[in-house]
C-alpha positions as CSV (number, residue, x, y, z in Angstrom):
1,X,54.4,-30.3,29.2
2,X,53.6,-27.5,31.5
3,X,53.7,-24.8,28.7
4,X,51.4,-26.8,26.8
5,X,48.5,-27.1,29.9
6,X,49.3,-23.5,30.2
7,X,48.3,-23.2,26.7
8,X,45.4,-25.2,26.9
9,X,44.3,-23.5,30.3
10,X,44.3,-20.1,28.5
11,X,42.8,-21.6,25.3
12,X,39.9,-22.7,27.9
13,X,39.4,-19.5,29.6
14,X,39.6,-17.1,26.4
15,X,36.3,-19.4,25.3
16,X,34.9,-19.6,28.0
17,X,35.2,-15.2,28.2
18,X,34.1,-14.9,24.7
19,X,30.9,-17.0,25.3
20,X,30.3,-15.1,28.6
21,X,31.0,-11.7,26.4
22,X,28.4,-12.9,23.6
23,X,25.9,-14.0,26.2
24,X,25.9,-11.0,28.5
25,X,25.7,-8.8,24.9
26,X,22.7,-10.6,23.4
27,X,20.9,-10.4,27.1
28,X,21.2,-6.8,26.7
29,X,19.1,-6.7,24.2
30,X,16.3,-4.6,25.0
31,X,12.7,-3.8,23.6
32,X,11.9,-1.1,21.0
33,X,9.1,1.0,22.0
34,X,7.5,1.8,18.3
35,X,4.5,3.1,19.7
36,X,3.1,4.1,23.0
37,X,-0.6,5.1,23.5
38,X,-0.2,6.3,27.2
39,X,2.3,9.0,25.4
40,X,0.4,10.8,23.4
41,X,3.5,12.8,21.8
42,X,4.3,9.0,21.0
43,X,1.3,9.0,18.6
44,X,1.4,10.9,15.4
45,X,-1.6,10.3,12.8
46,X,-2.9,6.9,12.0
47,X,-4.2,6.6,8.4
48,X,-7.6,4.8,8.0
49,X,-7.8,2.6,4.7
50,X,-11.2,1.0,4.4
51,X,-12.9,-1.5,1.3
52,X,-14.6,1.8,0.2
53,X,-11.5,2.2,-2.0
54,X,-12.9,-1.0,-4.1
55,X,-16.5,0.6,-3.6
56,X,-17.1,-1.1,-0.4
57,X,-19.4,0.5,2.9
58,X,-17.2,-0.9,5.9
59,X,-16.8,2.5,8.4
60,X,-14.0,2.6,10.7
61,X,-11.8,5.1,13.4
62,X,-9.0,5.0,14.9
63,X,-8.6,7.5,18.0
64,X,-5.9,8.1,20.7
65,X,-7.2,8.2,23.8
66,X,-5.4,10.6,26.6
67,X,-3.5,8.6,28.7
68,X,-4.5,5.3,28.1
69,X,-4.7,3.7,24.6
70,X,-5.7,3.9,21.3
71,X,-9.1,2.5,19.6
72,X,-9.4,0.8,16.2
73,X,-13.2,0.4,16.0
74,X,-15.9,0.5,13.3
75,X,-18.3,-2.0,11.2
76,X,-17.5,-4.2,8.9
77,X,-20.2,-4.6,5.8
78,X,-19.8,-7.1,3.1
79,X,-21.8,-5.2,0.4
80,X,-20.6,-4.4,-2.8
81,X,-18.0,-7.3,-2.5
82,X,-16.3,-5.4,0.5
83,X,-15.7,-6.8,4.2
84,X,-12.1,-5.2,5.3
85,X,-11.3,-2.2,7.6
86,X,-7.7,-1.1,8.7
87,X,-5.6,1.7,9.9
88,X,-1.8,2.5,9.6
89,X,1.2,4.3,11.0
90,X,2.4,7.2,9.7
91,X,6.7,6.3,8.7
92,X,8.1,5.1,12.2
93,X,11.7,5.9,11.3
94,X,13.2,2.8,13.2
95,X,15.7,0.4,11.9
96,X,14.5,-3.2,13.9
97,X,17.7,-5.1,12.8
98,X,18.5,-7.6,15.4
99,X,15.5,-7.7,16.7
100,X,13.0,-10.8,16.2
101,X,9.3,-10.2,16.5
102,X,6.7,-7.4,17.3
103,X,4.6,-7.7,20.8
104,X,1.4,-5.7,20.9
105,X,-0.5,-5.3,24.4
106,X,-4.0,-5.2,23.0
107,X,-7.6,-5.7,24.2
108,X,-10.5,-6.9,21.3
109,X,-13.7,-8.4,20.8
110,X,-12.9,-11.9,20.5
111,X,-12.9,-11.1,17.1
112,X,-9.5,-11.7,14.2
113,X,-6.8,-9.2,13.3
114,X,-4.1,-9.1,11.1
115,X,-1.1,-7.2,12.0
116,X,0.0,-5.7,9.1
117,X,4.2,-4.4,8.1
118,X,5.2,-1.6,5.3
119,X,8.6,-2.0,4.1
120,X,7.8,0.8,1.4
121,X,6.5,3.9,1.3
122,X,4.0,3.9,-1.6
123,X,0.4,2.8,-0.7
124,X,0.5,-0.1,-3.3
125,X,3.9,-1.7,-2.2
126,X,3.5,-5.2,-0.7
127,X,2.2,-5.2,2.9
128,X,3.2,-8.0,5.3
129,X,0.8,-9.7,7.0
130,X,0.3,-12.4,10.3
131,X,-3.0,-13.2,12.0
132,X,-3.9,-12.9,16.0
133,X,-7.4,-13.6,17.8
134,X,-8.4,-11.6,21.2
135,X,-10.5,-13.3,23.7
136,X,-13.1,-10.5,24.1
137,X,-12.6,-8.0,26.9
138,X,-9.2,-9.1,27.8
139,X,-5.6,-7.5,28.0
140,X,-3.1,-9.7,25.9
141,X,0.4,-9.5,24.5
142,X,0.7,-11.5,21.3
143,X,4.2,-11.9,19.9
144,X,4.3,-12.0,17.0
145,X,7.7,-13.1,15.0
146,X,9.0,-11.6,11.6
147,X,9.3,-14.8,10.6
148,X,5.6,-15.8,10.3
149,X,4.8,-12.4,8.3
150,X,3.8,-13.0,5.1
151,X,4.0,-10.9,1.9
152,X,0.6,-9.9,0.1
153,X,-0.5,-7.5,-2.7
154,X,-4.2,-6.4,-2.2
155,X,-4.9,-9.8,-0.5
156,X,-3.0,-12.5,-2.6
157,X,-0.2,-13.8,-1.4
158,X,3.4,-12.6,-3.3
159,X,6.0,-15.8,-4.1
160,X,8.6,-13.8,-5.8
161,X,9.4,-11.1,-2.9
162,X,11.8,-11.8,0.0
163,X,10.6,-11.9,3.5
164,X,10.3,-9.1,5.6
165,X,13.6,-7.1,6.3
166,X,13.4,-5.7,9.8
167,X,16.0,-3.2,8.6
168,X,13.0,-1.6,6.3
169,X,10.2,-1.2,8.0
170,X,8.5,1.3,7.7
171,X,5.1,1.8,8.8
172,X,2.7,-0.8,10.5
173,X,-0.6,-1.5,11.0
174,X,-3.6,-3.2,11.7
175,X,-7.0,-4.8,9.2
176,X,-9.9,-6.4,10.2
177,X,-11.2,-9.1,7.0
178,X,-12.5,-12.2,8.7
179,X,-15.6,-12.0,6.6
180,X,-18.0,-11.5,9.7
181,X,-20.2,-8.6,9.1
182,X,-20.8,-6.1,12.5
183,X,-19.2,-4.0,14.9
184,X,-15.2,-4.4,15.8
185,X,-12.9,-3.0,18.9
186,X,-9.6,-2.7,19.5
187,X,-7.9,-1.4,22.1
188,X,-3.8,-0.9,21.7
189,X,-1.6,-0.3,24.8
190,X,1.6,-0.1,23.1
191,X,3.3,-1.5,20.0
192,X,7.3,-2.9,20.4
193,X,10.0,-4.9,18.6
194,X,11.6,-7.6,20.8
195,X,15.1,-9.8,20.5
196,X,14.9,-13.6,20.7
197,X,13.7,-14.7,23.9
198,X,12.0,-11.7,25.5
Protein backbone atom coordinates (compact mmCIF):
# COMPACT_ATOMS: atom_id res chain seq x y z
CA UNK A 1 0.00 0.00 0.00
CA UNK A 2 2.76 2.42 0.71
CA UNK A 3 4.62 1.67 -2.68
CA UNK A 4 1.50 2.39 -4.40
CA UNK A 5 0.91 6.18 -2.75
CA UNK A 6 4.53 6.48 -3.37
CA UNK A 7 3.67 5.84 -6.92
CA UNK A 8 0.86 7.95 -7.14
CA UNK A 9 2.72 10.78 -5.05
CA UNK A 10 5.37 10.78 -7.88
CA UNK A 11 2.86 10.30 -10.66
CA UNK A 12 1.35 13.64 -9.07
CA UNK A 13 4.43 15.64 -8.89
CA UNK A 14 6.01 14.63 -12.44
CA UNK A 15 2.48 16.37 -13.75
CA UNK A 16 2.30 18.78 -11.86
CA UNK A 17 6.50 19.69 -13.14
CA UNK A 18 5.66 19.04 -16.65
CA UNK A 19 2.69 21.56 -16.52
CA UNK A 20 4.90 24.07 -14.60
CA UNK A 21 7.72 23.26 -17.37
CA UNK A 22 5.11 23.94 -20.30
CA UNK A 23 3.80 27.03 -18.58
CA UNK A 24 7.03 28.76 -17.70
CA UNK A 25 8.15 27.86 -21.57
CA UNK A 26 5.15 29.33 -23.36
CA UNK A 27 5.42 32.59 -20.91
CA UNK A 28 8.72 32.99 -22.36
CA UNK A 29 7.54 33.69 -25.34
CA UNK A 30 8.55 36.89 -26.37
CA UNK A 31 7.66 39.55 -29.16
CA UNK A 32 9.27 39.78 -32.62
CA UNK A 33 10.39 43.09 -33.52
CA UNK A 34 9.77 43.00 -37.58
CA UNK A 35 10.11 46.54 -37.85
CA UNK A 36 11.27 49.41 -35.89
CA UNK A 37 10.93 53.11 -37.11
CA UNK A 38 12.90 54.75 -34.18
CA UNK A 39 15.87 52.40 -35.80
CA UNK A 40 16.43 53.56 -38.82
CA UNK A 41 19.02 50.61 -39.85
CA UNK A 42 15.69 48.68 -38.93
CA UNK A 43 14.08 50.11 -42.06
CA UNK A 44 15.17 49.05 -45.46
CA UNK A 45 12.97 50.38 -48.57
CA UNK A 46 9.28 50.28 -48.56
CA UNK A 47 7.69 49.72 -52.06
CA UNK A 48 4.73 52.03 -52.98
CA UNK A 49 1.95 50.18 -55.10
CA UNK A 50 -0.74 52.63 -56.04
CA UNK A 51 -4.26 52.03 -58.43
CA UNK A 52 -2.16 53.76 -61.18
CA UNK A 53 -1.09 50.23 -62.07
CA UNK A 54 -5.01 49.77 -63.34
CA UNK A 55 -4.81 53.40 -64.77
CA UNK A 56 -5.82 54.95 -61.55
CA UNK A 57 -4.49 58.83 -60.17
CA UNK A 58 -4.31 57.96 -56.30
CA UNK A 59 -0.55 59.57 -55.14
CA UNK A 60 1.05 58.25 -52.23
CA UNK A 61 4.68 58.13 -49.94
CA UNK A 62 5.90 56.40 -47.59
CA UNK A 63 9.02 58.07 -45.66
CA UNK A 64 11.07 57.08 -42.52
CA UNK A 65 11.42 59.68 -40.33
CA UNK A 66 14.78 59.91 -38.13
CA UNK A 67 14.18 58.77 -34.88
CA UNK A 68 10.69 58.57 -34.67
CA UNK A 69 8.43 56.78 -37.18
CA UNK A 70 7.55 56.17 -40.48
CA UNK A 71 4.62 58.03 -42.65
CA UNK A 72 2.30 56.29 -45.14
CA UNK A 73 0.45 59.40 -46.54
CA UNK A 74 -0.95 60.51 -49.90
CA UNK A 75 -4.54 61.03 -51.67
CA UNK A 76 -6.77 58.79 -52.63
CA UNK A 77 -8.82 59.64 -56.08
CA UNK A 78 -11.49 57.48 -57.45
CA UNK A 79 -11.10 58.37 -61.15
CA UNK A 80 -10.61 56.11 -63.73
CA UNK A 81 -12.20 53.33 -61.56
CA UNK A 82 -9.20 53.71 -59.02
CA UNK A 83 -9.49 54.55 -55.16
CA UNK A 84 -6.47 52.36 -53.44
CA UNK A 85 -3.00 53.39 -52.22
CA UNK A 86 -0.48 51.04 -50.35
CA UNK A 87 3.08 50.45 -49.52
CA UNK A 88 5.15 47.21 -48.73
CA UNK A 89 8.15 45.70 -47.08
CA UNK A 90 10.96 44.81 -48.73
CA UNK A 91 11.49 40.44 -47.75
CA UNK A 92 11.63 40.50 -43.79
CA UNK A 93 13.43 37.21 -43.50
CA UNK A 94 11.56 36.01 -40.32
CA UNK A 95 10.13 32.70 -39.64
CA UNK A 96 6.76 33.83 -37.12
CA UNK A 97 5.97 30.03 -36.25
CA UNK A 98 4.56 30.01 -32.87
CA UNK A 99 3.68 33.16 -32.75
CA UNK A 100 -0.16 34.32 -33.02
CA UNK A 101 -0.92 37.81 -34.28
CA UNK A 102 0.90 41.06 -35.50
CA UNK A 103 0.62 44.39 -33.19
CA UNK A 104 1.30 47.63 -34.88
CA UNK A 105 1.74 50.94 -32.68
CA UNK A 106 0.27 53.39 -35.21
CA UNK A 107 -1.27 56.89 -35.30
CA UNK A 108 -3.97 57.75 -38.39
CA UNK A 109 -6.68 59.93 -39.42
CA UNK A 110 -9.67 58.29 -38.25
CA UNK A 111 -9.63 56.90 -41.43
CA UNK A 112 -9.55 52.53 -42.48
CA UNK A 113 -6.45 50.42 -43.21
CA UNK A 114 -5.94 47.15 -44.15
CA UNK A 115 -2.92 45.39 -43.00
CA UNK A 116 -1.75 43.51 -45.63
CA UNK A 117 0.68 39.73 -45.43
CA UNK A 118 2.97 38.30 -48.47
CA UNK A 119 3.59 34.73 -48.16
CA UNK A 120 5.29 34.85 -51.78
CA UNK A 121 7.69 36.64 -53.33
CA UNK A 122 6.09 37.46 -56.71
CA UNK A 123 4.01 40.75 -56.95
CA UNK A 124 0.81 38.82 -58.11
CA UNK A 125 0.81 35.99 -55.39
CA UNK A 126 -2.11 36.15 -52.96
CA UNK A 127 -1.79 38.88 -50.41
CA UNK A 128 -3.52 38.53 -46.92
CA UNK A 129 -5.57 40.93 -45.77
CA UNK A 130 -7.45 42.16 -42.15
CA UNK A 131 -9.01 45.65 -41.60
CA UNK A 132 -8.24 48.29 -38.52
CA UNK A 133 -9.76 51.91 -38.00
CA UNK A 134 -7.59 54.82 -36.12
CA UNK A 135 -9.32 57.37 -34.13
CA UNK A 136 -7.63 60.44 -35.70
CA UNK A 137 -4.59 61.82 -33.90
CA UNK A 138 -4.18 59.04 -31.58
CA UNK A 139 -1.41 56.45 -30.67
CA UNK A 140 -2.93 52.77 -30.78
CA UNK A 141 -1.74 49.24 -30.80
CA UNK A 142 -4.11 47.11 -32.77
CA UNK A 143 -3.54 43.30 -32.59
CA UNK A 144 -4.17 41.90 -35.06
CA UNK A 145 -4.43 37.74 -35.17
CA UNK A 146 -3.28 35.54 -38.14
CA UNK A 147 -6.28 34.00 -37.79
CA UNK A 148 -8.66 36.87 -38.99
CA UNK A 149 -6.27 37.45 -42.22
CA UNK A 150 -7.91 36.66 -45.17
CA UNK A 151 -6.53 35.56 -48.55
CA UNK A 152 -7.32 37.96 -51.69
CA UNK A 153 -6.11 38.12 -55.40
CA UNK A 154 -6.35 41.79 -56.69
CA UNK A 155 -9.33 42.38 -54.29
CA UNK A 156 -11.52 39.13 -54.48
CA UNK A 157 -11.47 36.99 -51.97
CA UNK A 158 -9.44 33.35 -52.71
CA UNK A 159 -11.56 29.95 -51.34
CA UNK A 160 -9.21 27.46 -52.56
CA UNK A 161 -5.83 28.72 -50.76
CA UNK A 162 -4.92 27.79 -47.11
CA UNK A 163 -4.77 30.32 -44.48
CA UNK A 164 -1.84 32.28 -43.77
CA UNK A 165 1.30 30.21 -42.61
CA UNK A 166 3.24 32.30 -40.16
CA UNK A 167 6.20 30.12 -41.18
CA UNK A 168 6.11 32.05 -44.78
CA UNK A 169 5.79 35.32 -44.53
CA UNK A 170 7.36 37.16 -46.18
CA UNK A 171 6.86 40.74 -46.70
CA UNK A 172 4.01 42.97 -45.12
CA UNK A 173 2.30 45.89 -45.63
CA UNK A 174 -0.22 48.42 -45.53
CA UNK A 175 -3.43 49.77 -48.33
CA UNK A 176 -5.76 52.36 -47.93
CA UNK A 177 -9.36 51.38 -50.27
CA UNK A 178 -12.28 52.50 -48.20
CA UNK A 179 -13.70 54.27 -51.17
CA UNK A 180 -13.38 57.83 -49.57
CA UNK A 181 -11.70 60.20 -51.92
CA UNK A 182 -8.93 62.89 -50.00
CA UNK A 183 -5.90 63.03 -48.10
CA UNK A 184 -4.64 59.91 -45.78
CA UNK A 185 -1.85 59.71 -42.70
CA UNK A 186 -0.32 57.20 -41.07
CA UNK A 187 2.07 57.22 -38.68
CA UNK A 188 3.90 53.62 -37.73
CA UNK A 189 5.94 53.28 -34.51
CA UNK A 190 6.94 49.76 -34.86
CA UNK A 191 5.57 46.53 -36.47
CA UNK A 192 5.87 43.04 -34.18
CA UNK A 193 4.61 39.45 -34.05
CA UNK A 194 3.28 38.38 -30.69
CA UNK A 195 2.43 34.75 -28.88
CA UNK A 196 -1.02 34.08 -27.41
CA UNK A 197 -1.78 36.28 -24.68
CA UNK A 198 0.64 39.13 -25.01
Amino acid sequence: MTSTLTNFAQLITAIVLTSFAITMKADTATDKTLFDFKAVTNSPAWEVVNDDVMGGVSTSQFQVLTNACAVFSGTVRLENNGGFASVRSAPVGENLTGLTAFVLRVRGDGRGYKFSVRTGASFNSQLYQTSFTTKQGEWEEHRLAFSDFVPTFRGRILTDVPLLNPAKVNSVGFLISDKQAGPFRLEIAWIKASPAGR
